[in-house]
CHARMM internal coordinates of N, CA and C (Angstrom, degrees):
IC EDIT
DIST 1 N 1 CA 1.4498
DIST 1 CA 1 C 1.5288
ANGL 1 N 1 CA 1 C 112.46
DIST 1 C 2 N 1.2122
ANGL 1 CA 1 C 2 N 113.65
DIHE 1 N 1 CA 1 C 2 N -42.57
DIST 2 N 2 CA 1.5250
ANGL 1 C 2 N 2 CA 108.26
DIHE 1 CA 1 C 2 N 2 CA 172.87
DIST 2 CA 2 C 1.3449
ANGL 2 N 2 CA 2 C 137.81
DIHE 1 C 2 N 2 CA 2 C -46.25
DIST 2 C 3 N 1.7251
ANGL 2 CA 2 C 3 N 88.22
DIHE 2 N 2 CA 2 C 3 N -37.04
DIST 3 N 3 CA 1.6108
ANGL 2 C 3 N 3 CA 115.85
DIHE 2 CA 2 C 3 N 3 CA -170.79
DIST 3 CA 3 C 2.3358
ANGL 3 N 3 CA 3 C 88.83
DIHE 2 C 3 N 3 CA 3 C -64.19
DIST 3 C 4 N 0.9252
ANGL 3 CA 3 C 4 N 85.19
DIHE 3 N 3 CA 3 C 4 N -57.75
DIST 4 N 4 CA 1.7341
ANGL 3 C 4 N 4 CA 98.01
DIHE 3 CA 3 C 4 N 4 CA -179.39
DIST 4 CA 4 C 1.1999
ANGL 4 N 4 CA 4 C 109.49
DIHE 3 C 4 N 4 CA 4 C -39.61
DIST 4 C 5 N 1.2399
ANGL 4 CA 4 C 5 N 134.77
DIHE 4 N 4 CA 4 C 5 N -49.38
DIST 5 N 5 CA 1.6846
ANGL 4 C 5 N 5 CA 136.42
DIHE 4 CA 4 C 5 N 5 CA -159.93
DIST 5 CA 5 C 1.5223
ANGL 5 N 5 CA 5 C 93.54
DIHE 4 C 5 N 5 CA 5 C -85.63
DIST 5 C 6 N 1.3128
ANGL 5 CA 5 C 6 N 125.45
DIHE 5 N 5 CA 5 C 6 N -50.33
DIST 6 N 6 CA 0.9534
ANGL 5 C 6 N 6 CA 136.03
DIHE 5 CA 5 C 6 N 6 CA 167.02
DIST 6 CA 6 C 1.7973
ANGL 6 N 6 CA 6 C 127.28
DIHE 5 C 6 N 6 CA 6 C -40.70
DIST 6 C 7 N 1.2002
ANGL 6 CA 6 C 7 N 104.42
DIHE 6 N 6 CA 6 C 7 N -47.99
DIST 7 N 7 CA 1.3224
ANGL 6 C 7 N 7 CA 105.07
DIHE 6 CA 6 C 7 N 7 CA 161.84
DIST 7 CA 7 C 1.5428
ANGL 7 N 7 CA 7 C 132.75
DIHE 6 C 7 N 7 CA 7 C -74.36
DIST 7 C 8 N 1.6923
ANGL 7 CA 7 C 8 N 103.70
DIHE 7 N 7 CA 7 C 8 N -18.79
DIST 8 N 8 CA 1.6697
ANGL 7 C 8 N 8 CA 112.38
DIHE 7 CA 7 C 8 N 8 CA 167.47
DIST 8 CA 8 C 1.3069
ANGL 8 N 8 CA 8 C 94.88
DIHE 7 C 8 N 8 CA 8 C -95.05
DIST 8 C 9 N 1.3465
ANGL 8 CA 8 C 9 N 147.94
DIHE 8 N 8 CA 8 C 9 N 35.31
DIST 9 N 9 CA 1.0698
ANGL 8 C 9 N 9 CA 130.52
DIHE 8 CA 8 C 9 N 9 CA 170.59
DIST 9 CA 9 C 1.8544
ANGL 9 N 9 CA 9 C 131.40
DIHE 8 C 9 N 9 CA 9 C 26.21
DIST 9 C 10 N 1.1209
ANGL 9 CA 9 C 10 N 90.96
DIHE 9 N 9 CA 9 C 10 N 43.64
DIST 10 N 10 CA 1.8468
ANGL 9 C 10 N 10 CA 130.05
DIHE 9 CA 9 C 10 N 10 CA 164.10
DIST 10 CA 10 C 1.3931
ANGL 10 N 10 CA 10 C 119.67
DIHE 9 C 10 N 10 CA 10 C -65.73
DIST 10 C 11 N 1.5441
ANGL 10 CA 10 C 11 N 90.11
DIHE 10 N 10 CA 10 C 11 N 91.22
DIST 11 N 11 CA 1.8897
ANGL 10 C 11 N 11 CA 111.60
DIHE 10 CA 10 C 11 N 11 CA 163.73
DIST 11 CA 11 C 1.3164
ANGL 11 N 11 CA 11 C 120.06
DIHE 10 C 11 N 11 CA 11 C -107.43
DIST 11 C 12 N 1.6525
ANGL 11 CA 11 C 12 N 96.89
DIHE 11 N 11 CA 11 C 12 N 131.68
DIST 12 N 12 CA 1.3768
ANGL 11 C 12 N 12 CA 106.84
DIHE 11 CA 11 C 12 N 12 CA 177.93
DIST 12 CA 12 C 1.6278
ANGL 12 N 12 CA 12 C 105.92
DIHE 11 C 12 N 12 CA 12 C -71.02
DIST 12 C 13 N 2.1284
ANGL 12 CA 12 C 13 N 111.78
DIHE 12 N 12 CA 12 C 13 N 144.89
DIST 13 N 13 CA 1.2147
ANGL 12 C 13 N 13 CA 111.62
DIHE 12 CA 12 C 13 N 13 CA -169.54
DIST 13 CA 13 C 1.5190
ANGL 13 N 13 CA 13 C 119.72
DIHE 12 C 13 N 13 CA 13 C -54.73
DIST 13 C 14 N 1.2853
ANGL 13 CA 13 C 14 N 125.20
DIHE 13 N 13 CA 13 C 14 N 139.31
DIST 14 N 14 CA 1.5073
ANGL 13 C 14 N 14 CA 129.57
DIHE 13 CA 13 C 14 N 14 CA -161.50
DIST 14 CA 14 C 1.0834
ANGL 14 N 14 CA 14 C 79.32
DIHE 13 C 14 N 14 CA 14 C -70.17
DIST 14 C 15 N 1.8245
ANGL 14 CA 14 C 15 N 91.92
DIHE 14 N 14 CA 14 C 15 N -176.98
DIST 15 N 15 CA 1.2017
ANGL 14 C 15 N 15 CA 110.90
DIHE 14 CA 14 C 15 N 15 CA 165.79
DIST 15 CA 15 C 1.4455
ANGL 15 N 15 CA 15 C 107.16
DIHE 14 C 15 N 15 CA 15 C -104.40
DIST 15 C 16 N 1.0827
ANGL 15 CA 15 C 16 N 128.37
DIHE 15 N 15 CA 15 C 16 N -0.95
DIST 16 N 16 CA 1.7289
ANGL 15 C 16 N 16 CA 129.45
DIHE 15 CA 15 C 16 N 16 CA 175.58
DIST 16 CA 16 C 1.3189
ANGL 16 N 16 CA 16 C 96.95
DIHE 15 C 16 N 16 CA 16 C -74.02
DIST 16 C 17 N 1.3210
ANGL 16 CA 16 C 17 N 143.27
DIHE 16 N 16 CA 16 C 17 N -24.57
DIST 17 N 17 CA 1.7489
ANGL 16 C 17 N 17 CA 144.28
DIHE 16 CA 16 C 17 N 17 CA -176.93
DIST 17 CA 17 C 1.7985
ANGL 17 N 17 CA 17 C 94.16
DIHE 16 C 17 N 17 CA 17 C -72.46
DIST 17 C 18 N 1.4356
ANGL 17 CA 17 C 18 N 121.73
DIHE 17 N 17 CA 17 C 18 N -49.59
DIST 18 N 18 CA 1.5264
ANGL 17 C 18 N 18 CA 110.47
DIHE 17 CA 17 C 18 N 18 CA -173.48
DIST 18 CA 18 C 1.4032
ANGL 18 N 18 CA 18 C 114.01
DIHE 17 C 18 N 18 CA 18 C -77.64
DIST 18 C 19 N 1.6450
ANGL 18 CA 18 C 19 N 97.36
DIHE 18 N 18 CA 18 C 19 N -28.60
DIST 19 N 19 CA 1.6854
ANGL 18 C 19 N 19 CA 84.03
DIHE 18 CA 18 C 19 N 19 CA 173.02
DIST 19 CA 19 C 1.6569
ANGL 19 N 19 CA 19 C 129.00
DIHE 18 C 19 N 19 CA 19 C -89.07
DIST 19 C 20 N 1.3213
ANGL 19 CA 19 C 20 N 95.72
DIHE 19 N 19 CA 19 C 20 N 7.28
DIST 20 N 20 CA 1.6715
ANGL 19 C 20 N 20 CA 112.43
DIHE 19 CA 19 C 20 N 20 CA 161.60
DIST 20 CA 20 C 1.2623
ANGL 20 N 20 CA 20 C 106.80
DIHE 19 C 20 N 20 CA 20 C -91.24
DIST 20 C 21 N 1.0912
ANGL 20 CA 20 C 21 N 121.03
DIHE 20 N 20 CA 20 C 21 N -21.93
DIST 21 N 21 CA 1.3880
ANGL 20 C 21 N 21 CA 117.25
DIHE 20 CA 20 C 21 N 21 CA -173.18
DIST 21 CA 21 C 1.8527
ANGL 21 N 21 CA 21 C 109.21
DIHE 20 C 21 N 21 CA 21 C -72.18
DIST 21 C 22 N 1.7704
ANGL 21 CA 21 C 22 N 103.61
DIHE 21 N 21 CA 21 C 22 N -31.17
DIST 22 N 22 CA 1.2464
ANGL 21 C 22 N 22 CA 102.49
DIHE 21 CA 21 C 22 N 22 CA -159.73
DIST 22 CA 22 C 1.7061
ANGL 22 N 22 CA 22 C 87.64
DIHE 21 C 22 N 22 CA 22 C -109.82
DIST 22 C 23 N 0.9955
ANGL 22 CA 22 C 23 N 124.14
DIHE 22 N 22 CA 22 C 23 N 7.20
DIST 23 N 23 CA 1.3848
ANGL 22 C 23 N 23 CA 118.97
DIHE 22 CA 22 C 23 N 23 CA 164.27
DIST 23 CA 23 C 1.2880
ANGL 23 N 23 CA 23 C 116.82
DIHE 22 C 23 N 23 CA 23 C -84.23
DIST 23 C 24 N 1.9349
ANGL 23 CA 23 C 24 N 123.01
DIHE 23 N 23 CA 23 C 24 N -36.91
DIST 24 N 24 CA 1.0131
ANGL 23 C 24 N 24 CA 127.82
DIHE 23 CA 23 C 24 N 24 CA 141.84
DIST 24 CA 24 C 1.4228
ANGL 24 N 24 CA 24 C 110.68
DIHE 23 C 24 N 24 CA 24 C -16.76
DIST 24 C 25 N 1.3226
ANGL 24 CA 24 C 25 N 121.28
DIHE 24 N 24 CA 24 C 25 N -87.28
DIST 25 N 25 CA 1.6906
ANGL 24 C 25 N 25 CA 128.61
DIHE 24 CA 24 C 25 N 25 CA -147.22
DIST 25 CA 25 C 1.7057
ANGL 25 N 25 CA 25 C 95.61
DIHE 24 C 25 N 25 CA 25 C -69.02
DIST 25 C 26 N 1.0058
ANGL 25 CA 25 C 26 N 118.41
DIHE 25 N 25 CA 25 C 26 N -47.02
DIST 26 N 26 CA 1.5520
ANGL 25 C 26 N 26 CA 97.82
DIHE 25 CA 25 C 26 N 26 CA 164.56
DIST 26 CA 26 C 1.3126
ANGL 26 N 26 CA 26 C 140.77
DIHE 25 C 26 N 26 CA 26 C 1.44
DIST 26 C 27 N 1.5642
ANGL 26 CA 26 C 27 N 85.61
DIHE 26 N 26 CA 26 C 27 N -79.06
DIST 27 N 27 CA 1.3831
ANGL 26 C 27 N 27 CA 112.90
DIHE 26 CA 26 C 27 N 27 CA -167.86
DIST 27 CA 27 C 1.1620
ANGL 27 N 27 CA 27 C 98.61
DIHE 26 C 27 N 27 CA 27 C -98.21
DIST 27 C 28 N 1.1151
ANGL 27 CA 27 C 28 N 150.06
DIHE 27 N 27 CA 27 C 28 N 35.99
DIST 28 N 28 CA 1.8139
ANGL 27 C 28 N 28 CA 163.40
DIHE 27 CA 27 C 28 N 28 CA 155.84
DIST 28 CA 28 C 1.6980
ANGL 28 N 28 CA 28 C 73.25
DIHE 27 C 28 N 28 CA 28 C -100.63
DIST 28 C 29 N 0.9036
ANGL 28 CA 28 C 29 N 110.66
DIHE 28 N 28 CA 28 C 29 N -92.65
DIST 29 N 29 CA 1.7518
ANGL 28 C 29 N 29 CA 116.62
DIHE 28 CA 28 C 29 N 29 CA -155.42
DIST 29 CA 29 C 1.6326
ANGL 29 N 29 CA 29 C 103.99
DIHE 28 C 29 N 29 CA 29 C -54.66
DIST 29 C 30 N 0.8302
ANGL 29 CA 29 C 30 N 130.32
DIHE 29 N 29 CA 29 C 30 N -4.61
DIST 30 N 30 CA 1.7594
ANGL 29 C 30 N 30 CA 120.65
DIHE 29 CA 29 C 30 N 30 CA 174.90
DIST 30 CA 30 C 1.6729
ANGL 30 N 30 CA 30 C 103.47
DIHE 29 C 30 N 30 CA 30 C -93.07
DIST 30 C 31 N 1.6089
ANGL 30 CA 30 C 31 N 103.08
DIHE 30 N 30 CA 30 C 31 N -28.83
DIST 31 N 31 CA 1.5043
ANGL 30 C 31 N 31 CA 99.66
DIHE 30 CA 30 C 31 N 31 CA 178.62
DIST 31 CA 31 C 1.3424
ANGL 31 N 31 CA 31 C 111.00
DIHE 30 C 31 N 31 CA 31 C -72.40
DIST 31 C 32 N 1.2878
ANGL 31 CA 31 C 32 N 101.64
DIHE 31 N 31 CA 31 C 32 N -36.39
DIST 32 N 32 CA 1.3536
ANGL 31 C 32 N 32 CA 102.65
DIHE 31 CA 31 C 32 N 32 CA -160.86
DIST 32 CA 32 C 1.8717
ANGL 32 N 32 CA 32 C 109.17
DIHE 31 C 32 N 32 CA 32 C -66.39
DIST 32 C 33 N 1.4965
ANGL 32 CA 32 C 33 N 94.77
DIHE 32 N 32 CA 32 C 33 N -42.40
DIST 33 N 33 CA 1.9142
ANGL 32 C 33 N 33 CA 113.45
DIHE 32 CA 32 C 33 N 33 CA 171.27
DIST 33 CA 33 C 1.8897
ANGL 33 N 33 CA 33 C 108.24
DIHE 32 C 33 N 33 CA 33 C -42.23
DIST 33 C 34 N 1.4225
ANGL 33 CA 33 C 34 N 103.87
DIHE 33 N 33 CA 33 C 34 N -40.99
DIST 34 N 34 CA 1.1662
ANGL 33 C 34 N 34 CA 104.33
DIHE 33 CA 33 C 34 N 34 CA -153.73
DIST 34 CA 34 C 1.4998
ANGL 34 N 34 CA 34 C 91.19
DIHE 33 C 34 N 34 CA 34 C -106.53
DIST 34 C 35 N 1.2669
ANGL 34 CA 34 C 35 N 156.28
DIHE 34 N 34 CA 34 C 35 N 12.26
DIST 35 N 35 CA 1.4544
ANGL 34 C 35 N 35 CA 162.70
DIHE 34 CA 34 C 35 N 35 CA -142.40
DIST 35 CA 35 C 1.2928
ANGL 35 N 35 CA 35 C 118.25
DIHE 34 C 35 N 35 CA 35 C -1.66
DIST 35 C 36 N 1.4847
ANGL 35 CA 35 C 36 N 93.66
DIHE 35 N 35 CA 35 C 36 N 68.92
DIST 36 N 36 CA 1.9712
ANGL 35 C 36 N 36 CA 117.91
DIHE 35 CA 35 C 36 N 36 CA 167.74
DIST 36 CA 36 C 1.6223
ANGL 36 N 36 CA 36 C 89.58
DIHE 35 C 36 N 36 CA 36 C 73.35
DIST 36 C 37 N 1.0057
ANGL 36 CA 36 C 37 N 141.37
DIHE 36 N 36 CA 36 C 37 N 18.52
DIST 37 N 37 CA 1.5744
ANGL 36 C 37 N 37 CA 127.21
DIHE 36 CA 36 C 37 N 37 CA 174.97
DIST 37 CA 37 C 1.3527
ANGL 37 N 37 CA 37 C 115.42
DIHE 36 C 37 N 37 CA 37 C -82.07
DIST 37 C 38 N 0.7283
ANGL 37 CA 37 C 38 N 166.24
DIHE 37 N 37 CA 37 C 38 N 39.15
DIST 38 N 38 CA 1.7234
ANGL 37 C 38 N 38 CA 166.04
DIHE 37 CA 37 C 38 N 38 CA 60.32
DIST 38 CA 38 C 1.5812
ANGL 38 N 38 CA 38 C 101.51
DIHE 37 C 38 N 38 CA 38 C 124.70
DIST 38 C 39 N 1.1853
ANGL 38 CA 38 C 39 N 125.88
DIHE 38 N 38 CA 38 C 39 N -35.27
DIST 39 N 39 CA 1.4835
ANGL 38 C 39 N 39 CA 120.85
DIHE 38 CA 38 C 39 N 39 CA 163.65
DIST 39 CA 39 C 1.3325
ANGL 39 N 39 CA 39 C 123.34
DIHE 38 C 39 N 39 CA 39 C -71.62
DIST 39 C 40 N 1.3023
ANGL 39 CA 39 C 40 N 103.39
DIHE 39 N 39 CA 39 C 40 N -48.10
DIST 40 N 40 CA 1.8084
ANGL 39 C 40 N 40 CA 111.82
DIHE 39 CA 39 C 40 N 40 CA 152.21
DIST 40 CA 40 C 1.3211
ANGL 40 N 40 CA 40 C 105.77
DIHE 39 C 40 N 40 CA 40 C -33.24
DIST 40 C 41 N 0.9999
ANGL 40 CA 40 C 41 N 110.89
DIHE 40 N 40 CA 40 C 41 N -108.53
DIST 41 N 41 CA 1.2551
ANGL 40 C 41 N 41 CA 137.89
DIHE 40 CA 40 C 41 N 41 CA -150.48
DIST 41 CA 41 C 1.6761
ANGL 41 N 41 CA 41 C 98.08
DIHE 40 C 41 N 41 CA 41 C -29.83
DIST 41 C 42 N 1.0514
ANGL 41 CA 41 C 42 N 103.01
DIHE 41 N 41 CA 41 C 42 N -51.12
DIST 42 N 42 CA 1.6248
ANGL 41 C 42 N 42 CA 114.47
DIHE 41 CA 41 C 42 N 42 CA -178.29
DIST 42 CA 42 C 1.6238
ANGL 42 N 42 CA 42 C 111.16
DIHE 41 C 42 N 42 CA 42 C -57.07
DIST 42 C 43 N 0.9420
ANGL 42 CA 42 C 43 N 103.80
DIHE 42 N 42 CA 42 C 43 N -26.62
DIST 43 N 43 CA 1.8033
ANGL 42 C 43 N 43 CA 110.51
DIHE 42 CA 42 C 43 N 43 CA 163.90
DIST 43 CA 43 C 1.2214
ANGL 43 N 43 CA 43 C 123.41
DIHE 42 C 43 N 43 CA 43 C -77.66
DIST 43 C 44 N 1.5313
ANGL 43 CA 43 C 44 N 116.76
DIHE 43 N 43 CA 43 C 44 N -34.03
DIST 44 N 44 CA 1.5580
ANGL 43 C 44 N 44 CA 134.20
DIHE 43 CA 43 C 44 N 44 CA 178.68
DIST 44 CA 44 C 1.6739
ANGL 44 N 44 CA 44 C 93.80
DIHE 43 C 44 N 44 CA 44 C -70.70
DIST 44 C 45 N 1.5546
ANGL 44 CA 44 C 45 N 113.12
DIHE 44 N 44 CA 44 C 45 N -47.93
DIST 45 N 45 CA 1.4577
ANGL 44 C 45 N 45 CA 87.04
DIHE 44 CA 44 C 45 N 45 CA -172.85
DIST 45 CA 45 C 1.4564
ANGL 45 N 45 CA 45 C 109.71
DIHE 44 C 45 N 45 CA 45 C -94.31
DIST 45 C 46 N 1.1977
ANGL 45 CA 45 C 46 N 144.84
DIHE 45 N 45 CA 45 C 46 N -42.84
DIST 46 N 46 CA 1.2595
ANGL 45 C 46 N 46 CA 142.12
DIHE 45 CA 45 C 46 N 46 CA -176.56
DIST 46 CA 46 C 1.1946
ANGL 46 N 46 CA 46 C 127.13
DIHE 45 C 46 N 46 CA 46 C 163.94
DIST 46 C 47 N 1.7474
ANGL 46 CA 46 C 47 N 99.63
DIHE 46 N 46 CA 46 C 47 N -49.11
DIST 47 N 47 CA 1.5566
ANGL 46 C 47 N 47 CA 105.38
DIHE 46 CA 46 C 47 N 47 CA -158.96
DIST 47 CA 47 C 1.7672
ANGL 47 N 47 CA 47 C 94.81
DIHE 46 C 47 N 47 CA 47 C -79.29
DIST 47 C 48 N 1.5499
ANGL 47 CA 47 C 48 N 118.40
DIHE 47 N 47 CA 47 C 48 N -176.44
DIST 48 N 48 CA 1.1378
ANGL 47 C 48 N 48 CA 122.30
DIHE 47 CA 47 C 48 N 48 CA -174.61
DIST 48 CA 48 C 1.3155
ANGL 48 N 48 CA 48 C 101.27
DIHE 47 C 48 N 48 CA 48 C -90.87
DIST 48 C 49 N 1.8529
ANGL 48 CA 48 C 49 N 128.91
DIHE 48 N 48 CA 48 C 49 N 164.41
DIST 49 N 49 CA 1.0905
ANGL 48 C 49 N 49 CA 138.96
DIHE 48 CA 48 C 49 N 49 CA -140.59
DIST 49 CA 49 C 1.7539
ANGL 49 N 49 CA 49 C 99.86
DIHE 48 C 49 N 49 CA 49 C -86.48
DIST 49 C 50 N 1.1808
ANGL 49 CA 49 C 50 N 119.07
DIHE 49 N 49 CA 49 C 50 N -27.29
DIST 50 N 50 CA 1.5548
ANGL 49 C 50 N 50 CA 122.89
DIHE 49 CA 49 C 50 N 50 CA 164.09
DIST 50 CA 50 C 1.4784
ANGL 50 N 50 CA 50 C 109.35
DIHE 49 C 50 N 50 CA 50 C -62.11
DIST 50 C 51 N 1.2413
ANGL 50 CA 50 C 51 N 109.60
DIHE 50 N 50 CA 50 C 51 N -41.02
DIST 51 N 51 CA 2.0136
ANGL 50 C 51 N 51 CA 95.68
DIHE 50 CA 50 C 51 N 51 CA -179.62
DIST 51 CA 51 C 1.6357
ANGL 51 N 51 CA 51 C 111.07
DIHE 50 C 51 N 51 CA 51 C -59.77
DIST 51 C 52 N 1.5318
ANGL 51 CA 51 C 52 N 104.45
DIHE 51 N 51 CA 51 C 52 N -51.49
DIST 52 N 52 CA 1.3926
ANGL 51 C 52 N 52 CA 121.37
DIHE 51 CA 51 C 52 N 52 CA -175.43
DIST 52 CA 52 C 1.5604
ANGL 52 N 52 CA 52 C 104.05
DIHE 51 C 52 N 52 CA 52 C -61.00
DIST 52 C 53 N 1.1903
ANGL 52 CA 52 C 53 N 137.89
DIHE 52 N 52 CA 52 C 53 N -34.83
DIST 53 N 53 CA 1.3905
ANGL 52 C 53 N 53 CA 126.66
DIHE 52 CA 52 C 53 N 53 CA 153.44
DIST 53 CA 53 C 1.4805
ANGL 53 N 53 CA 53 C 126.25
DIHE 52 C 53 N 53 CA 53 C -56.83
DIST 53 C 54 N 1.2689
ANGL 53 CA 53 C 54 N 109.05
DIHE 53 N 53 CA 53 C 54 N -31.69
DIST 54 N 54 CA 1.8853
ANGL 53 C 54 N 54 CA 124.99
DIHE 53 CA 53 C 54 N 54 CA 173.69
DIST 54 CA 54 C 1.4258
ANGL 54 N 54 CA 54 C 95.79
DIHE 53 C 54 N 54 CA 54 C -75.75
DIST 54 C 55 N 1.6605
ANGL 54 CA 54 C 55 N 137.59
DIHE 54 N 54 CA 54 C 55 N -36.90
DIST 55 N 55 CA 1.3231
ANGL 54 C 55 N 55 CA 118.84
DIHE 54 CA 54 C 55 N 55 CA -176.58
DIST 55 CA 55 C 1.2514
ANGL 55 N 55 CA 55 C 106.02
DIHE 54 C 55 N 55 CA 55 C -74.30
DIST 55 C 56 N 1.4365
ANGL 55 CA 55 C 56 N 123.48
DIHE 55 N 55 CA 55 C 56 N -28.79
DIST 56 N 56 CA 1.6212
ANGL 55 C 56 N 56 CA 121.89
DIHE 55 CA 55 C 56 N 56 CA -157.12
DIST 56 CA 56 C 1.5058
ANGL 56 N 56 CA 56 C 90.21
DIHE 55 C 56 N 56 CA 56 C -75.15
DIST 56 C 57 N 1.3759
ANGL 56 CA 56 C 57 N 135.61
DIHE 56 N 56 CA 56 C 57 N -42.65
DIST 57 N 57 CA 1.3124
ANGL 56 C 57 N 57 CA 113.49
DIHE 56 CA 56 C 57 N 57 CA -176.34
DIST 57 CA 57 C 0.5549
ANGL 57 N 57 CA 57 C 134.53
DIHE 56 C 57 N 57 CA 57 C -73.48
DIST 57 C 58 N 1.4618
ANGL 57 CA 57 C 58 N 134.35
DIHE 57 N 57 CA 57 C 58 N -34.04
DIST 58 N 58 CA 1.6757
ANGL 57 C 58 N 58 CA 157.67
DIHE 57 CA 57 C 58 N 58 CA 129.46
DIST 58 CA 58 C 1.3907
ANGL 58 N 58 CA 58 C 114.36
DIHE 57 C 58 N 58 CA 58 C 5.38
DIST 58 C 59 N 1.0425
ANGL 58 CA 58 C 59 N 120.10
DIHE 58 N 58 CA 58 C 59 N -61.93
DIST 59 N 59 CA 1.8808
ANGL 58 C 59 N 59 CA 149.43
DIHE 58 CA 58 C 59 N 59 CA -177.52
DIST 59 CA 59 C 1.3189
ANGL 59 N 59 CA 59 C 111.77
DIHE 58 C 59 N 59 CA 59 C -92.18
DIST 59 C 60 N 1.8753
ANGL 59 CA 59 C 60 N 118.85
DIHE 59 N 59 CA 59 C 60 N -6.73
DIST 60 N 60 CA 1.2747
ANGL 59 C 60 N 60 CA 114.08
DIHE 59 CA 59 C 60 N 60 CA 166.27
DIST 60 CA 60 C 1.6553
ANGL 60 N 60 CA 60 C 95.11
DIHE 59 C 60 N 60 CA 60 C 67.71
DIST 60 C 61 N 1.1156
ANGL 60 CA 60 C 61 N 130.68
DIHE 60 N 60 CA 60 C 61 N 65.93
DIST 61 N 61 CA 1.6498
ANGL 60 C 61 N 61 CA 142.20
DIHE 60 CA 60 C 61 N 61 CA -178.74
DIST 61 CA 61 C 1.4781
ANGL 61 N 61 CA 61 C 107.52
DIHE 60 C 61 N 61 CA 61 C -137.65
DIST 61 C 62 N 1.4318
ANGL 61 CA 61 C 62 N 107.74
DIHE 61 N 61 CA 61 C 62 N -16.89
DIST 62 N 62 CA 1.5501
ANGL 61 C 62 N 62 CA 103.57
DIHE 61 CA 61 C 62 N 62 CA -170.36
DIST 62 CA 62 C 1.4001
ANGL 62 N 62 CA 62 C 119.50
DIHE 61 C 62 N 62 CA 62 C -48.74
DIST 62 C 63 N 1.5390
ANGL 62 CA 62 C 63 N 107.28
DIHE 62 N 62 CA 62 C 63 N -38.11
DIST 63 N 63 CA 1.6009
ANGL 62 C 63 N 63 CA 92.51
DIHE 62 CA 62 C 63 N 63 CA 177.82
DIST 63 CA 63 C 1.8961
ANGL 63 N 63 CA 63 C 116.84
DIHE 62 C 63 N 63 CA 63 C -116.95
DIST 63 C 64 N 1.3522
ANGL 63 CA 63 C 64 N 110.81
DIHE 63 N 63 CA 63 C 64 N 55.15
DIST 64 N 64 CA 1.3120
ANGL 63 C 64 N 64 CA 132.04
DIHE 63 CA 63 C 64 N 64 CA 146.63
DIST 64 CA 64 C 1.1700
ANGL 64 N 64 CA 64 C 107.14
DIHE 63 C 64 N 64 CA 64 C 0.75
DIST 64 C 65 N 1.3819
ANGL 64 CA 64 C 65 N 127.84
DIHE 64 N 64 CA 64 C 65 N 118.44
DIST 65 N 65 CA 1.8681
ANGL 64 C 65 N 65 CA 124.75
DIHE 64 CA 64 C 65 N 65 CA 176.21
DIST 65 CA 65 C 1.5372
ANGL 65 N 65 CA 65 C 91.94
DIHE 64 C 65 N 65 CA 65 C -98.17
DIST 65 C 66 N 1.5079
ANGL 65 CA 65 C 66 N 104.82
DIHE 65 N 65 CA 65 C 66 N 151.07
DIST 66 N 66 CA 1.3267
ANGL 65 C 66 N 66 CA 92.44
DIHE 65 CA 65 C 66 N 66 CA 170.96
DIST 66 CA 66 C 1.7971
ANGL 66 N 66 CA 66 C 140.39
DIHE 65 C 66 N 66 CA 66 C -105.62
DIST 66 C 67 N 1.1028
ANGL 66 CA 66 C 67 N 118.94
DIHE 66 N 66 CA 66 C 67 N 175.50
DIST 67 N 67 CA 1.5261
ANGL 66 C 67 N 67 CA 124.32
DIHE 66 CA 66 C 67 N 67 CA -139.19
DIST 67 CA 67 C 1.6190
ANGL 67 N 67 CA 67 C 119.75
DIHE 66 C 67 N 67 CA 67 C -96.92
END
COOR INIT
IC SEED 1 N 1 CA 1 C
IC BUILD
């Protein structure tokens, strides 16, 4: 069986997928804290307001309806 997984080149799900996953919800909930304001929010979480625009596209958030 090994030889098998091995030949489909079969990885178990990282852990960079859950912690995108929960970096996602974050920044759902910082928008939501801050009501879609993007400078906010970017203060609530940390990074500077260009990353938090690089996450929103990333995560498909860029166009946030608002709350």
């Amino acid at each position: 069986m090994p030889y098998f997984r091995a030949h489909l080149h079969f990885e178990p799900p990282s852990r960079t997928c859950r912690e995108n996953s929960q970096d996602r919800q974050e920044i759902i909930e910082a928008m939501k804290l801050a009501k879609n304001n993007k400078t906010v929010a970017a203060s609530i979480l940390g990074p500077t307001r260009p990353t938090l625009y690089s996450r929103l596209r990333k995560y498909g958030l860029s166009e946030c309806k608002p709350v």
